[in-house]
C-alpha positions as CSV (number, residue, x, y, z in Angstrom):
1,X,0.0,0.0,0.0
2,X,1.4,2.9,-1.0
3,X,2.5,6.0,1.5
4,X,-0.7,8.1,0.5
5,X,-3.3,5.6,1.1
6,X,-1.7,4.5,4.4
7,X,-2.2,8.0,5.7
8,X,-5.7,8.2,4.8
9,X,-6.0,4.9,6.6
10,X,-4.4,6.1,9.8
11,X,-6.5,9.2,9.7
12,X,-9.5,7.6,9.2
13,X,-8.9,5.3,11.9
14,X,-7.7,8.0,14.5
15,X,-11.0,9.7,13.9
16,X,-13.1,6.6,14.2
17,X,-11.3,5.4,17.2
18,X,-11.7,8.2,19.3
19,X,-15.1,9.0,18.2
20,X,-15.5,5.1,19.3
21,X,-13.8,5.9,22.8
22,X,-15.7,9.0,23.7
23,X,-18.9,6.7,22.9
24,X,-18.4,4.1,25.5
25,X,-19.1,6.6,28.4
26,X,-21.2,9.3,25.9
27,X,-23.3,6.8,24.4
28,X,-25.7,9.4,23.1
29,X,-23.3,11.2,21.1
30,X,-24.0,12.0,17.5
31,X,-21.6,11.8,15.0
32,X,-20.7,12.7,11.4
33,X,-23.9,14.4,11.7
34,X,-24.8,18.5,10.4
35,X,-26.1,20.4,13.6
36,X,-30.3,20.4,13.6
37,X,-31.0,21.9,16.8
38,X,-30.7,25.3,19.0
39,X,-31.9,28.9,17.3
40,X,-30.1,27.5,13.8
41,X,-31.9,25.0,12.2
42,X,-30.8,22.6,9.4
43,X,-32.2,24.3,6.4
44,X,-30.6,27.6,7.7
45,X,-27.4,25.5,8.2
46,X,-27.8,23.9,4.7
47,X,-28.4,27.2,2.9
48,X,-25.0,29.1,4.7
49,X,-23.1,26.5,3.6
50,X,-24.5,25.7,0.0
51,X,-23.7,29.4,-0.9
52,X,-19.9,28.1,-0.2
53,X,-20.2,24.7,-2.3
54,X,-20.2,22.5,0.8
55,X,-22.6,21.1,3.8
56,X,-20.7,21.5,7.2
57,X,-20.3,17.9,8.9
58,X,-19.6,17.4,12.4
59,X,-17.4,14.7,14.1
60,X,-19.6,14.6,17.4
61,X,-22.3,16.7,18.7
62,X,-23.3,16.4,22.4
63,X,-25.7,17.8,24.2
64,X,-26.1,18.8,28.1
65,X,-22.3,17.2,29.0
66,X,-19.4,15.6,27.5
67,X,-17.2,12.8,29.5
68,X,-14.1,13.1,29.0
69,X,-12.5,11.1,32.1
70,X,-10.9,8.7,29.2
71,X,-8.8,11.4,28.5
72,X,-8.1,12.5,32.5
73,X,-10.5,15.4,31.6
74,X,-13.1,16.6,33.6
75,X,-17.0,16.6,32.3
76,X,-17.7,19.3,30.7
77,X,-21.1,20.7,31.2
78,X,-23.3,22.9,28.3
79,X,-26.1,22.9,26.5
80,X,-24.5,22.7,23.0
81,X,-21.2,21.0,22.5
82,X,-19.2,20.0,19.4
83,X,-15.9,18.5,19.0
84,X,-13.8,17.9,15.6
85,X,-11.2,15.9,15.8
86,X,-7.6,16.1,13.5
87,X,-5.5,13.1,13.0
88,X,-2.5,15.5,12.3
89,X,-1.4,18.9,13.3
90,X,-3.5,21.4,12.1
91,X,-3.2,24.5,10.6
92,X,-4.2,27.9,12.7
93,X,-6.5,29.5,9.7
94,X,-8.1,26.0,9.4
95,X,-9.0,26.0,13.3
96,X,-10.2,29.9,13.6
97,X,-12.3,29.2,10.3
98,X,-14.0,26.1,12.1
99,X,-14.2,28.6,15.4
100,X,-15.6,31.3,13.4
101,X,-18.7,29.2,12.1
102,X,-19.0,27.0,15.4
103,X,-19.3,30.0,18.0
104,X,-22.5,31.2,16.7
105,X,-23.9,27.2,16.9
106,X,-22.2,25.8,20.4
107,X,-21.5,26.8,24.0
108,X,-18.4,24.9,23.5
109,X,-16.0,23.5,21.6
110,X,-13.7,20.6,21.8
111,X,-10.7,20.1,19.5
112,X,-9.1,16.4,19.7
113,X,-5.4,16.9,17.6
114,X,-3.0,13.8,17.5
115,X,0.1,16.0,18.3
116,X,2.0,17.6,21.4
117,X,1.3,20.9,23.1
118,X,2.5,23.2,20.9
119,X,2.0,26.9,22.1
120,X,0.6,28.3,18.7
121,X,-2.4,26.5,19.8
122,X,-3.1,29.4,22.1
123,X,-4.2,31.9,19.5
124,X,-7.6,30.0,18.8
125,X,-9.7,31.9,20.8
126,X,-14.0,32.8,20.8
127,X,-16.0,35.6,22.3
128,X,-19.0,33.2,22.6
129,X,-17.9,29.9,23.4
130,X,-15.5,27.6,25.6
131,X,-12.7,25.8,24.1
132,X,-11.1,23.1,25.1
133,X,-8.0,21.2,23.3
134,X,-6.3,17.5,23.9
135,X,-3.5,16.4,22.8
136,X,-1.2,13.6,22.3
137,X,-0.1,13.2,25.9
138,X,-4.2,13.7,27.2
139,X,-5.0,11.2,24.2
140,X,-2.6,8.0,25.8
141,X,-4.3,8.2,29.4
142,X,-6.7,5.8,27.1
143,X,-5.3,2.1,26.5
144,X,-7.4,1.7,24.0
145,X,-6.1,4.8,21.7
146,X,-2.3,4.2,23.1
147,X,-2.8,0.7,21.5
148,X,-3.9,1.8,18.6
149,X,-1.0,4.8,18.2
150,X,1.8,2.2,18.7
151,X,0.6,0.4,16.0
152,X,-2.3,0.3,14.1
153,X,-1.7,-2.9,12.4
154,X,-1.3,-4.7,15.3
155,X,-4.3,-3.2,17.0
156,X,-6.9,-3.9,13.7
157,X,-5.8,-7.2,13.7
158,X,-7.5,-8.0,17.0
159,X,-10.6,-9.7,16.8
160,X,-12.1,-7.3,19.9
161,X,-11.1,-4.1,18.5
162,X,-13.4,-1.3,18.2
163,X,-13.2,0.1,14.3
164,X,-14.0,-2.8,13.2
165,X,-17.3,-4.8,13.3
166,X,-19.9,-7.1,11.2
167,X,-22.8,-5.2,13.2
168,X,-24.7,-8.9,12.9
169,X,-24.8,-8.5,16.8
170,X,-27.5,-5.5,16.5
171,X,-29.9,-7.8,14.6
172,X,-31.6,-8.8,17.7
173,X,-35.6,-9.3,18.6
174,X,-35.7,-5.7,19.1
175,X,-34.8,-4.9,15.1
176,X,-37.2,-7.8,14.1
177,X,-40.6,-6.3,15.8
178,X,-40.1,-3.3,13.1
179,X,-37.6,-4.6,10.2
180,X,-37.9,-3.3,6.7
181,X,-36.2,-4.7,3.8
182,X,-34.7,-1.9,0.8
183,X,-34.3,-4.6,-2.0
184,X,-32.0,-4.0,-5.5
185,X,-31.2,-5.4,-8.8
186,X,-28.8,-8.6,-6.7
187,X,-32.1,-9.9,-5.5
188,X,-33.3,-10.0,-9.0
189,X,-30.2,-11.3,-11.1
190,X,-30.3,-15.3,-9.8
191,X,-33.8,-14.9,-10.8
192,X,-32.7,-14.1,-14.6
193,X,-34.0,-10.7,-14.9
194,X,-31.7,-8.7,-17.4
195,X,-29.1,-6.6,-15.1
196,X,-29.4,-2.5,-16.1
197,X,-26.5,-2.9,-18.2
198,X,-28.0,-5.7,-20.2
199,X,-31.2,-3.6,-19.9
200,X,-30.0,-0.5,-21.6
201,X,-27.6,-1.8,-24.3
202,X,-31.0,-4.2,-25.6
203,X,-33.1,-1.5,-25.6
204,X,-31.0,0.3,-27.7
205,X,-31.3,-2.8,-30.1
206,X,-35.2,-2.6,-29.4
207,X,-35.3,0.8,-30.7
208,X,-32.5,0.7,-33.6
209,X,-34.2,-2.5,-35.2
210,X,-37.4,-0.7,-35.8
211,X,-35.8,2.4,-37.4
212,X,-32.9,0.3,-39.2
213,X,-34.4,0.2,-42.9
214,X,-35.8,-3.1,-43.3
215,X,-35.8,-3.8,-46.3
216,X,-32.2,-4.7,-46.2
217,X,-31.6,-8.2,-45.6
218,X,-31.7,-9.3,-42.4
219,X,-27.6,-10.2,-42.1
220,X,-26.8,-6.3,-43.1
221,X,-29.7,-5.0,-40.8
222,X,-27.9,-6.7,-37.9
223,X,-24.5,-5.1,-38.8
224,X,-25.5,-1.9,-39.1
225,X,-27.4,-2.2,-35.5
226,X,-24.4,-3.9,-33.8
227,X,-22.4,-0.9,-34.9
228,X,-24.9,1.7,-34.2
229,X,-25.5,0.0,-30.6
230,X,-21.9,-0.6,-30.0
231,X,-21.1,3.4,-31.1
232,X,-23.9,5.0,-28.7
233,X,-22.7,2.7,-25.6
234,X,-19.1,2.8,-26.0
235,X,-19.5,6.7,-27.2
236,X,-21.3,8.0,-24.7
237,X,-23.1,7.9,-20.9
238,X,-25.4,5.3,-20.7
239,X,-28.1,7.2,-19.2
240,X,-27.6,10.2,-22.1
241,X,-27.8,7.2,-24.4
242,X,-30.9,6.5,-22.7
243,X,-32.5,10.1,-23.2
244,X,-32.5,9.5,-26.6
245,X,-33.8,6.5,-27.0
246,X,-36.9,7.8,-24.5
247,X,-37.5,10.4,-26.9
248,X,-37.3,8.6,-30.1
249,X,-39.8,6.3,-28.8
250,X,-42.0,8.9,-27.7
251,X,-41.5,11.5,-30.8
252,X,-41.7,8.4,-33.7
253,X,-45.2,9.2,-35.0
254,X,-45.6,5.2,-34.8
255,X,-45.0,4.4,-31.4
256,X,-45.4,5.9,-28.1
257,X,-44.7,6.0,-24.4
258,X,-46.6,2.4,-23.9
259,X,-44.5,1.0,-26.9
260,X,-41.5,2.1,-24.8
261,X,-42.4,0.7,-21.5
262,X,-43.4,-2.7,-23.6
263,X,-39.6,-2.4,-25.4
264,X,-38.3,-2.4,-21.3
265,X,-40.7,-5.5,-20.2
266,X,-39.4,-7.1,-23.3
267,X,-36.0,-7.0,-22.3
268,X,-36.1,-6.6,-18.7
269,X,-37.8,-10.7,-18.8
270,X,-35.8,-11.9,-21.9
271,X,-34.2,-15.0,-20.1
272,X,-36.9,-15.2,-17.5
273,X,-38.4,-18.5,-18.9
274,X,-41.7,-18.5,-16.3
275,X,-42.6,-17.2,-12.7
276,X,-40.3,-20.5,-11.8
277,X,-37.3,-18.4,-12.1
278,X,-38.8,-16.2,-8.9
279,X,-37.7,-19.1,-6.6
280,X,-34.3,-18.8,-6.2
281,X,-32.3,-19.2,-2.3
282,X,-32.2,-15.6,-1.7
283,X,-35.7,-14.4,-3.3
284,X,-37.2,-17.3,-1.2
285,X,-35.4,-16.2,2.4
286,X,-36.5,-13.0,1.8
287,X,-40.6,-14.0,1.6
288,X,-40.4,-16.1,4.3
289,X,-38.6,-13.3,6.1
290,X,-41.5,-11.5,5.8
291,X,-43.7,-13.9,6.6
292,X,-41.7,-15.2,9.8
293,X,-41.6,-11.0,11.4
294,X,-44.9,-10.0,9.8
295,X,-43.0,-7.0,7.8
296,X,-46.4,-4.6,6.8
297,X,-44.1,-2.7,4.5
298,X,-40.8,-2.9,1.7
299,X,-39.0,-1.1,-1.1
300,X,-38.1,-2.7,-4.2
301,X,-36.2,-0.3,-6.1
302,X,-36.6,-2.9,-9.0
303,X,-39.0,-2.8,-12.2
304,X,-39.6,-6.7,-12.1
305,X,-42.0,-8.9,-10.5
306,X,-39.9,-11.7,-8.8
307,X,-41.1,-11.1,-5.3
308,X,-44.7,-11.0,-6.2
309,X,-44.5,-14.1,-8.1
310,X,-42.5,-15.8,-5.7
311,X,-45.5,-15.1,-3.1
312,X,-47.6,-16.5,-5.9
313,X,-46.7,-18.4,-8.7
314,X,-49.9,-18.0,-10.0
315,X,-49.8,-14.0,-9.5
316,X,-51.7,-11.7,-12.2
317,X,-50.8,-7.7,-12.4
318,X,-54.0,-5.3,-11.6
319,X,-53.8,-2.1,-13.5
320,X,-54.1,-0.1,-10.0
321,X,-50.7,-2.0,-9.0
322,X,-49.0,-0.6,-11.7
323,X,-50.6,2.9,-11.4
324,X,-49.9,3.4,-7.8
325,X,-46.3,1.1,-8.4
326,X,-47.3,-0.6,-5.1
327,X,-48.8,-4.2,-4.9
328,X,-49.6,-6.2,-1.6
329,X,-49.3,-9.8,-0.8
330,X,-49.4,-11.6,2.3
331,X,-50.8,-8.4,4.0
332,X,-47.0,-6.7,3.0
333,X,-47.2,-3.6,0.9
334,X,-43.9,-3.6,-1.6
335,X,-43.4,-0.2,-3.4
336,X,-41.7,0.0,-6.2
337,X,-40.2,3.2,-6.1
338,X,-38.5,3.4,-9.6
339,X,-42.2,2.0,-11.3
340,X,-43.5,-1.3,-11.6
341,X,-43.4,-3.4,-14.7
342,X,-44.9,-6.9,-13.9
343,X,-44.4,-10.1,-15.5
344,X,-47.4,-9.9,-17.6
345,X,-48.0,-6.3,-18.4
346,X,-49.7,-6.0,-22.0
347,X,-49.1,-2.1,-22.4
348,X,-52.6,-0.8,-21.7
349,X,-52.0,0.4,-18.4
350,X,-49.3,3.5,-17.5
351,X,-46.0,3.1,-15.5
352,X,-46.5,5.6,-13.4
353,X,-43.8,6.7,-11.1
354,X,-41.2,5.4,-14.0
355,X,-37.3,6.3,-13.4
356,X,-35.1,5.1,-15.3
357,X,-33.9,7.6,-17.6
358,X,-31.1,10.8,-16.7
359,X,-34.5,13.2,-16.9
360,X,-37.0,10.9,-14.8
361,X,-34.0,10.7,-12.1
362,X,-33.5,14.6,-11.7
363,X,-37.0,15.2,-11.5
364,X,-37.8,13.1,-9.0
365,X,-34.9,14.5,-7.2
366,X,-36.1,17.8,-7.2
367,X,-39.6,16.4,-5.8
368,X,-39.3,16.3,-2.4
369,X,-42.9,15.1,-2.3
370,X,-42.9,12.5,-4.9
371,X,-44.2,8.6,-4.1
372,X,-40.5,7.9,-4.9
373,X,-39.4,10.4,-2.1
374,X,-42.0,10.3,0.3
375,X,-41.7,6.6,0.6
376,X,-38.2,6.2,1.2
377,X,-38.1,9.0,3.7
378,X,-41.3,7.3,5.5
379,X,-39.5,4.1,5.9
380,X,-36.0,5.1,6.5
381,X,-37.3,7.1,9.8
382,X,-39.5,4.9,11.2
383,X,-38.4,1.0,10.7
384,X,-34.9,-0.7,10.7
385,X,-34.1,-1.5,7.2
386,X,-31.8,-4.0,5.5
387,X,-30.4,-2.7,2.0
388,X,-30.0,-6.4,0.0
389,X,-28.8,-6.3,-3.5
390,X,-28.3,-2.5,-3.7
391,X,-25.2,-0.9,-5.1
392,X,-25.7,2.5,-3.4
393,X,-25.0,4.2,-6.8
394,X,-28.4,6.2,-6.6
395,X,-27.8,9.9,-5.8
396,X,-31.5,10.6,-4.6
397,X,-31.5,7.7,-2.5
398,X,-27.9,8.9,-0.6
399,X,-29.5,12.1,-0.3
400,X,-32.7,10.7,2.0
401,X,-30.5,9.2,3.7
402,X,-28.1,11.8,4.7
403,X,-31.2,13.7,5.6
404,X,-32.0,10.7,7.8
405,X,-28.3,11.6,9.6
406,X,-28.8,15.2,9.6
407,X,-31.8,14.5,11.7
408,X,-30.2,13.6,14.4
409,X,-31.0,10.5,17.7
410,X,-32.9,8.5,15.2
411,X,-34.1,5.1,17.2
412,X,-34.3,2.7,14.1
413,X,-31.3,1.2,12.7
414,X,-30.2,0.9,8.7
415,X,-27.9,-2.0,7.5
416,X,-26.4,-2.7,4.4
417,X,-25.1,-6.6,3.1
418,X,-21.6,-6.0,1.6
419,X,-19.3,-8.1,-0.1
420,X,-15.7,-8.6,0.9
421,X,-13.3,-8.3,-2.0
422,X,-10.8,-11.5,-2.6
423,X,-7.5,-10.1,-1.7
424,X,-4.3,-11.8,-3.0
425,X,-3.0,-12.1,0.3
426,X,-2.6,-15.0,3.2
427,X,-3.3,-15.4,6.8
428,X,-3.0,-12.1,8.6
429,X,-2.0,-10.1,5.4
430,X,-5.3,-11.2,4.4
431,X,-6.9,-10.1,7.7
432,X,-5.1,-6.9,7.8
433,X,-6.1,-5.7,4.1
434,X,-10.1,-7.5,5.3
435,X,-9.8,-4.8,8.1
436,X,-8.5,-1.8,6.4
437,X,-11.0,-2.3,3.6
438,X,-14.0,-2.5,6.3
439,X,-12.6,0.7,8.0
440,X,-12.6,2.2,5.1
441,X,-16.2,1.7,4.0
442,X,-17.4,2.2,7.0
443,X,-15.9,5.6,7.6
444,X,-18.5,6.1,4.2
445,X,-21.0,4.2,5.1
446,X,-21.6,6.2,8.2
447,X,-22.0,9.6,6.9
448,X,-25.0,7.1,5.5
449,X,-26.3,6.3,8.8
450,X,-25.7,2.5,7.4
451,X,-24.3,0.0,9.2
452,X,-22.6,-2.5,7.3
453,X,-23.2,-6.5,7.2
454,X,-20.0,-7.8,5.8
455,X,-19.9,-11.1,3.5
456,X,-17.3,-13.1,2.2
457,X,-19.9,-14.5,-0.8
458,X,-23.3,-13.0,-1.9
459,X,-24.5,-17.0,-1.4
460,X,-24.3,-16.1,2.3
461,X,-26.7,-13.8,2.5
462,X,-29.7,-16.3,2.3
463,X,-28.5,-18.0,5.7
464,X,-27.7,-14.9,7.2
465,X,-31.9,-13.4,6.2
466,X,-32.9,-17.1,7.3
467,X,-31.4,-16.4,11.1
468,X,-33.9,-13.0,11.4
């Protein structure tokens, strides 16, 4: 690993450590949250800081008192307390900048900087609030964080240590009694529903065949396709690729917007062979998941049918379902957020909600109050989701879920499965890269609010739903 990447490592690591530390006797602390509380309010927070081309994150907020007796610090008592915490020493402008915003938010600040006294220190001062700095020698009172100084290595390799953690352990009876699931295209693919890169690219082939002139013969009209397809996705963004062909389908005096949606069920089933392929090991944990914790309510960010038809083989689409992109089986409600194009849809009905396209995804996005949007928020406040088969590529979806952070003391939990990567490595080189990769997406995946369950193979994720 090279000397950059090491660093960012260690500074991750020193924040997330400490932040872990100052949990264990503040266990109401938030952190990498935005402040949402006091006589500044979020959007007022939000809107000072877009202006700049930035939100203002937080390493820990605390309210009422702060113990720092880890440290051989007293408790420090306010109302409104923040602390940010530098893995390196830190420049003086970069401290009075983050003094300058703070005052006006907190009664008191905290700065936490992985260096020695230094006397240029003293020169961060506020009119308005308390500030407080530890250092190096006030940092190694704590066994934990003097472990981890003397070597990180050797402390991330323990199997007790606290940056590192498959979160399996918070999926108790408590999460069950109000569990959501978040579900994406991975649930889908053992189930033989084309992936949205087989999606797109074939229906560009659904739209170029029918304006390819056909009265050539049918070997020529196939070249000329492959080459046109083969140009557009190799040419340019997939989504801009998709634009066009949205609006060809819709501006062709021929066809229309059904035609389209029918060009996307065509595709989107092309090797599903019959509602058989909905029973697959993971679809089939998931139902009875449902079943076993009586979940009332899902997202299904996908366009297909698999779940429904794996509830009922014998399933048939109502043109309400499609309409309001919701269906409900088994007394579960299961939105489709993106739209919902069932198994057996014959074009006479609109796909309401649709997004699929770089035009349908910024609209929504600028919706606040969309099904799309509404839903997600709904659910992401008020149950304890599990993301399975979701790439977290979706802006909008990041966004609600930010929001969800920025919030602030939310009592329902979010997890994520994640796959491990295979590292080239063996015994506890292997361990050590495992680790370093897991702090690393979790310092991410908690600006998220998600916590991450960690596996090895995508096949484990069945047993692991089958244990809830």
């Amino acid at each position: 690993m090279n000397v950059v990447n090491s660093k960012l490592i260690k500074s991750l690591a020193f924040e997330k450590i400490v932040i872990e530390v100052i949990r264990l006797k503040n266990p109401h602390i938030q952190n990498n949250c935005y402040y949402a509380g006091g006589d500044i309010n979020l959007d007022k927070e939000i809107e000072y800081f877009n202006r700049y081309g930035s939100r203002f994150q937080y390493d820990i907020i605390a309210r009422n008192q702060l113990d720092l007796s880890a440290f051989g610090k007293e408790i420090i008592k306010a109302p409104k307390i923040v602390v940010e915490i530098k893995a390196d020493r830190s420049p003086i402008d970069t401290l009075l900048r983050f003094v300058e915003r703070a005052e006006k938010l907190f009664d008191v600040i905290v700065f936490i900087i992985n260096t020695s006294p230094k006397e240029i220190y003293t020169k961060v001062k506020s009119n308005r609030a308390r500030i407080y700095f530890l250092y190096y020698e006030d940092l190694i009172n704590d066994i934990i964080i003097r472990e981890f100084l003397h070597s990180l290595d050797d402390y991330i390799s323990k199997k007790d240590n606290l940056l590192i953690s498959d979160n399996y352990s918070f999926l108790n009876d408590k999460i069950k009694k109000n569990l959501s699931f978040a579900l994406g295209a991975g649930c889908s693919r053992k189930s033989k529903i084309s992936d949205w890169n087989t999606l797109s690219e074939s229906l560009g082939y659904e739209l170029l065949y029918d304006i390819v002139d056909t009265k050539e013969s049918a070997f020529k009209n196939k070249v000329i396709t492959d080459a046109l397809n083969n140009s557009i996705f190799s040419c340019y963004d997939k989504t801009s690729a998709l634009d066009a062909i949205y609006n060809s389908y819709i501006k062709l005096p021929s066809i229309g917007r059904r035609d389209y949606w029918l060009a996307i069920k065509r595709v989107l089933y092309m090797n599903y062979d019959s509602p058989n392929d909905a029973r697959q090991p993971l679809v089939d944990e998931i139902v009875k998941c449902i079943s076993r914790n009586k979940i009332s309510e899902i997202i299904n960010y996908n366009f297909d049918s698999v779940i429904e038809q794996n509830i009922n083989s014998s399933y048939k689409s109502k043109s309400n379902e499609i309409k309001n992109s919701t269906t409900n089986l088994n007394n579960c409600a299961i939105y489709h957020v993106h739209g919902y194009i069932p198994y057996d849809y014959d074009g006479k009905t609109d796909v309401n909600n649709f997004i699929f396209t770089d035009k349908e995804y910024y609209d929504n996005m600028m919706d606040e109050n969309s099904f799309t949007n509404k839903t997600q928020t709904n659910i992401f406040l008020n149950r304890n989701v599990i993301f399975v088969g979701v790439s977290f590529t979706d802006s909008n979806m990041k966004e609600i879920l930010r929001r969800r952070v920025a919030r602030g003391e939310n009592s329902n939990l979010i997890f994520a499965f994640l796959k491990l990567p295979n590292f080239d490595f063996n015994g506890t080189n292997n361990q050590l890269m495992e680790n370093k990769y897991k702090l690393i997406q979790q310092c991410y995946f908690d600006t998220l609010g998600v916590k991450i369950l960690w596996v090895h193979n995508y096949d484990e994720i069945p047993n692991k739903i089958a244990q809830l």
